[in-house]
Structures are given as C-alpha cells and as structure tokens.
C-alpha positions in Angstrom: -93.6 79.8 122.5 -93.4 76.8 124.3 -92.1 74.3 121.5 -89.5 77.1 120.6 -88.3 76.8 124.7 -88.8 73.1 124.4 -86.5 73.1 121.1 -84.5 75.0 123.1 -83.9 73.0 126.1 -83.2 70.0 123.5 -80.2 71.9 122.1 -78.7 72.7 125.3 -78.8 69.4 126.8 -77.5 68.0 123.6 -74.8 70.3 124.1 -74.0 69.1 127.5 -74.0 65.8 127.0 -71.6 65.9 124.1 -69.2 68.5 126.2 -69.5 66.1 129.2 -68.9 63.0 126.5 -66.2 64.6 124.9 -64.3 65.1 128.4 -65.1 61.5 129.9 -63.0 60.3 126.8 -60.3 62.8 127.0 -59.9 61.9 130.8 -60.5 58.1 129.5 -57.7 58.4 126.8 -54.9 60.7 130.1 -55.7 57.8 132.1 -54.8 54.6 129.4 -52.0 56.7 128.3 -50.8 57.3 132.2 -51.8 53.6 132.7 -49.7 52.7 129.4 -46.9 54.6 130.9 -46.4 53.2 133.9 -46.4 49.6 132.3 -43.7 50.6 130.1 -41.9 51.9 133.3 -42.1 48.5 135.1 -40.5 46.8 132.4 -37.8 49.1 132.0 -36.8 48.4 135.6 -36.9 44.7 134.5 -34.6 45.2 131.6 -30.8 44.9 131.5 -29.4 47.9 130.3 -25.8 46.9 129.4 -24.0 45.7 126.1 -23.2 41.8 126.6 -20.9 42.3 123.1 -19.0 45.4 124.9 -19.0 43.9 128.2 -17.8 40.6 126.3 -15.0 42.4 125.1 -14.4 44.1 128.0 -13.9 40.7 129.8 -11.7 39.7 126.4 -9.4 42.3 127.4 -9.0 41.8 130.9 -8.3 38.0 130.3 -5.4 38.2 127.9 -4.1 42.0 129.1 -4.2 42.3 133.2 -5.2 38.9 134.8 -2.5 36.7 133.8 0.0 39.4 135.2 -2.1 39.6 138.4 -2.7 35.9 139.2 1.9 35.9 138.7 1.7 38.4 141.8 -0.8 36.0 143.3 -2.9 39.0 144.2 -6.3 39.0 144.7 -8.8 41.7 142.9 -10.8 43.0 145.9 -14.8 42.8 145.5 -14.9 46.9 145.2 -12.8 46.6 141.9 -15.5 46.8 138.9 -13.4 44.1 137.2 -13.9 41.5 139.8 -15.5 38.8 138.2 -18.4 39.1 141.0 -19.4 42.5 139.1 -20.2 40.9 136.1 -23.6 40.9 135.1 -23.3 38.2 132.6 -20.8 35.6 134.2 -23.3 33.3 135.4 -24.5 32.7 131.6 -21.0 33.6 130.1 -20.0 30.8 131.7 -22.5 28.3 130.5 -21.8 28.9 126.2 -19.8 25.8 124.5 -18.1 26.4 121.3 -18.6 22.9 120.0 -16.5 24.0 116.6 -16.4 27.2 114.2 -20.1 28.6 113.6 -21.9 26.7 116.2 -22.7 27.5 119.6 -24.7 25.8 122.5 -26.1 26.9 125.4 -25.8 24.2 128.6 -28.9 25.4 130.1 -31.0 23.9 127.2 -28.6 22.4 125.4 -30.0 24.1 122.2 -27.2 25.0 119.2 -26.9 28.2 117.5 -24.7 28.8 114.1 -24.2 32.2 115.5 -23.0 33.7 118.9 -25.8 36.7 118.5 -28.7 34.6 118.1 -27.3 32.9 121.4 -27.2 36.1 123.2 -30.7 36.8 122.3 -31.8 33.4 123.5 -29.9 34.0 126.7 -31.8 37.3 126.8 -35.8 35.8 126.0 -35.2 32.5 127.9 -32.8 32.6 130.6 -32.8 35.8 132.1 -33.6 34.6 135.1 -29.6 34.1 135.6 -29.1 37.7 135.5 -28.2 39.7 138.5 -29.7 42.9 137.8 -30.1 43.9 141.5 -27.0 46.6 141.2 -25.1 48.2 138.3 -22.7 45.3 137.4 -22.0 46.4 133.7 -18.8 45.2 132.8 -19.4 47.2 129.6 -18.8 50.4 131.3 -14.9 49.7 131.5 -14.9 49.8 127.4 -13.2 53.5 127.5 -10.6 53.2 130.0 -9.9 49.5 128.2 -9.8 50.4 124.8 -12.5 48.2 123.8 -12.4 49.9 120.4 -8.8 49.2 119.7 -9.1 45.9 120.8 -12.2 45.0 118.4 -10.3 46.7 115.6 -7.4 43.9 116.2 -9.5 40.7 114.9 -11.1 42.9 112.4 -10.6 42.9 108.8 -11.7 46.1 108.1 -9.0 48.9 107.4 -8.6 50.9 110.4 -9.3 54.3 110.7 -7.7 57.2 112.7 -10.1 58.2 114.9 -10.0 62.4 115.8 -8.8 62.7 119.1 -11.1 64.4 120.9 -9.4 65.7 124.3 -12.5 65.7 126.5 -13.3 62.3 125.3 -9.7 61.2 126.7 -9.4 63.0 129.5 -13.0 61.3 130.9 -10.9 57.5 130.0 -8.3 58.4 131.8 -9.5 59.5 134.2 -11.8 56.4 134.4 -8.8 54.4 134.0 -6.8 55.8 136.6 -9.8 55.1 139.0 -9.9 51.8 137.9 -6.4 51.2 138.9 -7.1 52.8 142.5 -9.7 50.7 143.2 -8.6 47.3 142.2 -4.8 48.4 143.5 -4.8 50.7 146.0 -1.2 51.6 145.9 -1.1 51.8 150.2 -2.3 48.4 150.3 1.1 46.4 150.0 4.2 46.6 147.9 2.8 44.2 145.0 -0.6 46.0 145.0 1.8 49.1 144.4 3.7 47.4 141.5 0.3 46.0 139.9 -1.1 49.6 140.4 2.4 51.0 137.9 1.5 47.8 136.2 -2.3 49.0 135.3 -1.8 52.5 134.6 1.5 52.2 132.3 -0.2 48.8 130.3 -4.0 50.8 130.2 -4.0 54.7 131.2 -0.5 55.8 129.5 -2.1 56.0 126.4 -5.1 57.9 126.9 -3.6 61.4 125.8 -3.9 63.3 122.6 -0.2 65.0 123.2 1.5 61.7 121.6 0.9 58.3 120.0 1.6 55.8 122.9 1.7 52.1 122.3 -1.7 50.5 123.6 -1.0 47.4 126.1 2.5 47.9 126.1 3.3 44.8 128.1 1.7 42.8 125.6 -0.6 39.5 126.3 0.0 37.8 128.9 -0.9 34.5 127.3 2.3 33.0 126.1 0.4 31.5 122.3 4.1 30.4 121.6 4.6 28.1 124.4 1.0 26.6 123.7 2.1 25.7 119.6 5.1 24.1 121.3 3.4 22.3 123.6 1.3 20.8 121.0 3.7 20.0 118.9 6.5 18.2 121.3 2.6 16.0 122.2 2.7 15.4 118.2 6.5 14.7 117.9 5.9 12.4 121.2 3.1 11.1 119.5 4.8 10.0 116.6 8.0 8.0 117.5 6.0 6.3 120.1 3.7 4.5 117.2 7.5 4.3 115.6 9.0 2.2 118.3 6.0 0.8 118.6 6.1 -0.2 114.8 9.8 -1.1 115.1 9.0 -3.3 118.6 6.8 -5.4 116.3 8.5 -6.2 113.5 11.6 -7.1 115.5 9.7 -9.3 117.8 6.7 -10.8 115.7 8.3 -10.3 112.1 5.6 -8.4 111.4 5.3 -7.2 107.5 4.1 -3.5 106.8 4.6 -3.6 102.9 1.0 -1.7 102.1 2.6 1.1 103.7 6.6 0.4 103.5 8.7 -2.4 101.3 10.2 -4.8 104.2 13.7 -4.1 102.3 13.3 0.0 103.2 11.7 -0.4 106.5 14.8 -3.0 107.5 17.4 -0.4 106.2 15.6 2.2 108.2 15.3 -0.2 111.7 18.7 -0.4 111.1 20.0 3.0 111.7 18.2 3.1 114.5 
C-alpha cells in the first residue's frame, strides 16, 4: 500500500512540474514576443515613412509648374504652406546629390558615385539619415494627388498611357486637397497678388480634378522658358565662333600667318576679303 501511494505521489508531482514547466515557457515565449514587439515599435518611430521618389516628383512639379510664377509676383510662400521648402523632409540631402553626367550620381557627403539615382537614395537612407528631419510630418509626398504626380511621371515616360477610370471620390478628396493647398500658401485676404496667385493655383492645379470634363492639366504651362535657354546657348556658340574668326583673320593680316592644313591661303584670302 505504501509503494502504490509512493507511485502515486511520483505521478502527481511529475504532473505539476510539467504543468508549472509548460506555463513558465508560455509566459517566457508572451514576454519575448511583447519584448519583440515593442523593439519593432521603437524603430518604426525611427523610420521615415514618406516616398522620396513621390515627394521627388512632387518637388519636380512645383519647380517647373508654380514657383517660377510665384517668385515673378515676388511673393513669398509662408512657412504654414506644405510646399514651403522648410516642409521638406528630404531637402537637406536633396540638396547635396551631383549629377556628374548621364547614369552617375554622387553624393557630397561621402563623395561616393552611384550609376543609379535609387541605389543613391538607399545610401542616403542607411548612411546619412542623420540629415533627416523627422521631428514633424514634412512629407512632401503627400501633395502627389492634388499635383498630379501621376500625370506628371507619365510625361517623361515611354510607356503608352492609359486612361485611368475616374473615380469621383478619388477626385473630389484631390481637390479638395488642392484647393486647401491654395488657401494655405495664398490666402486670398492676404493682399491683392496673394489673391491673383490664389486664381493662379487653383485654375493651373485644382480645375482639373473633376470627372464632369477633360480639363487641360497645368494649363499655364512651365514656367521655365527651355526656348530662351537653346538660344542662349547658341548666340554663346555663334559668339564663340566669329571671335576665333577675327581672331584667325587678325593673325593672318598682321603676322602673315598660313593656315593651309586646315584652309588653302588662296580661299582663306578670298574669304578675308569679303569681309
């Protein structure tokens, strides 16, 4: 009778301890998963939650469509407006890429090259995020619906363009977005040119936000003048040119200079000539 109690006892306590084992790791296991969690919390605080190739484009946009038009007025975006450059979360680095030629890239912190522009964004992302200022929401990205980031993109692409279904809820949210925008960085009461830019804004970026009709996007067109820049360059080349001329000319007059490996003296005289 006793070894059947002792046998027994054995079983029971062999019982407990595997029902007390069996919850120590179950607790162990809540509290590394818990632990796990709240790692993984801590470094999504840390993390920049924002599309630098939106907020890229975004920036494209506001370059080329709005700011030449504003800096005409000799306005002055105030610090509230989301496109001020000070609400740009990635200006500080933006502003330190080189585009030494097509294909390569270099960053001026480190001065290390890249053949493409997304391997440079990852390196500004694993080494110098330290430049980012991620104390507030300055996501320049967030401006991609009421800018038409899409349309934009579509522009340099070579792909053939699609047309998108217009989804009404989708546009209404833009435009609405859009029309804040122009509020914010114009308010109309301000002064008369705010007032102007604030037409400006709205007919060049929130007209065409509706699914009733097709409206032209950016209406009022670049406000980079690329024709003026080819003929800039090419009254420098013109200038260029007759200068070595004359210069040419000024030589052979007054030294008797011959340029036959280039010219026979008999055409280059006829040519000095009509001059």
């Amino acid at each position: 009778m006793r070894r059947f109690w002792s046998w027994r006892i054995w079983v029971v306590v062999f019982l407990a301890l595997a029902l007390s084992s069996s919850r120590f790791i179950a607790c162990a296991e809540k509290y590394r998963v818990s632990e796990e969690r709240q790692r993984q919390l801590q470094e999504e605080k840390g993390r920049v939650h924002c599309s630098r190739s939106r907020s890229r484009t975004s920036r494209n946009i506001v370059s080329e469509y709005l700011m030449p038009f504003v800096e005409s007025e000799k306005y002055t975006l105030p610090k509230s407006c989301r496109l001020h450059p000070d609400n740009d979360i990635y200006r500080e680095q933006e502003g330190n890429i080189d585009e030494l030629r097509p294909m390569q890239w270099q960053c001026r912190y480190c001065k290390k090259l890249f053949r493409s522009q997304v391997y440079l964004d990852m390196h500004f992302d694993n080494r110098h995020s330290e430049n980012l200022d991620t104390s507030s929401n300055k996501c320049l990205a967030d401006t991609c619906g009421a800018l038409h980031c899409d349309y934009f993109d579509s522009l340099s692409s070579s792909k053939p363009k699609m047309q998108a279904t217009c989804k009404p809820a989708v546009v209404e949210k833009n435009r609405h977005a859009c029309e804040v925008l122009a509020n914010t960085c114009f308010p109309a009461e301000k002064s008369p040119v705010a007032k102007k830019l604030n037409d400006f804004f709205k007919r060049q970026f929130c007209d065409a936000h509706t699914c009733k009709k097709k409206l032209k996007i950016y209406p009022r067109g670049s406000g980079i003048d690329r024709n003026r820049s080819l003929i800039y360059a090419l009254s420098f080349f013109t200038i260029v040119v007759l200068a070595l001329f004359y210069l040419v000319v000024y030589l052979h007059k007054r030294y008797g200079l011959s340029f036959h490996p280039f010219i026979s003296n008999e055409t280059f005289i006829a040519v000095t000539n009509l001059i």
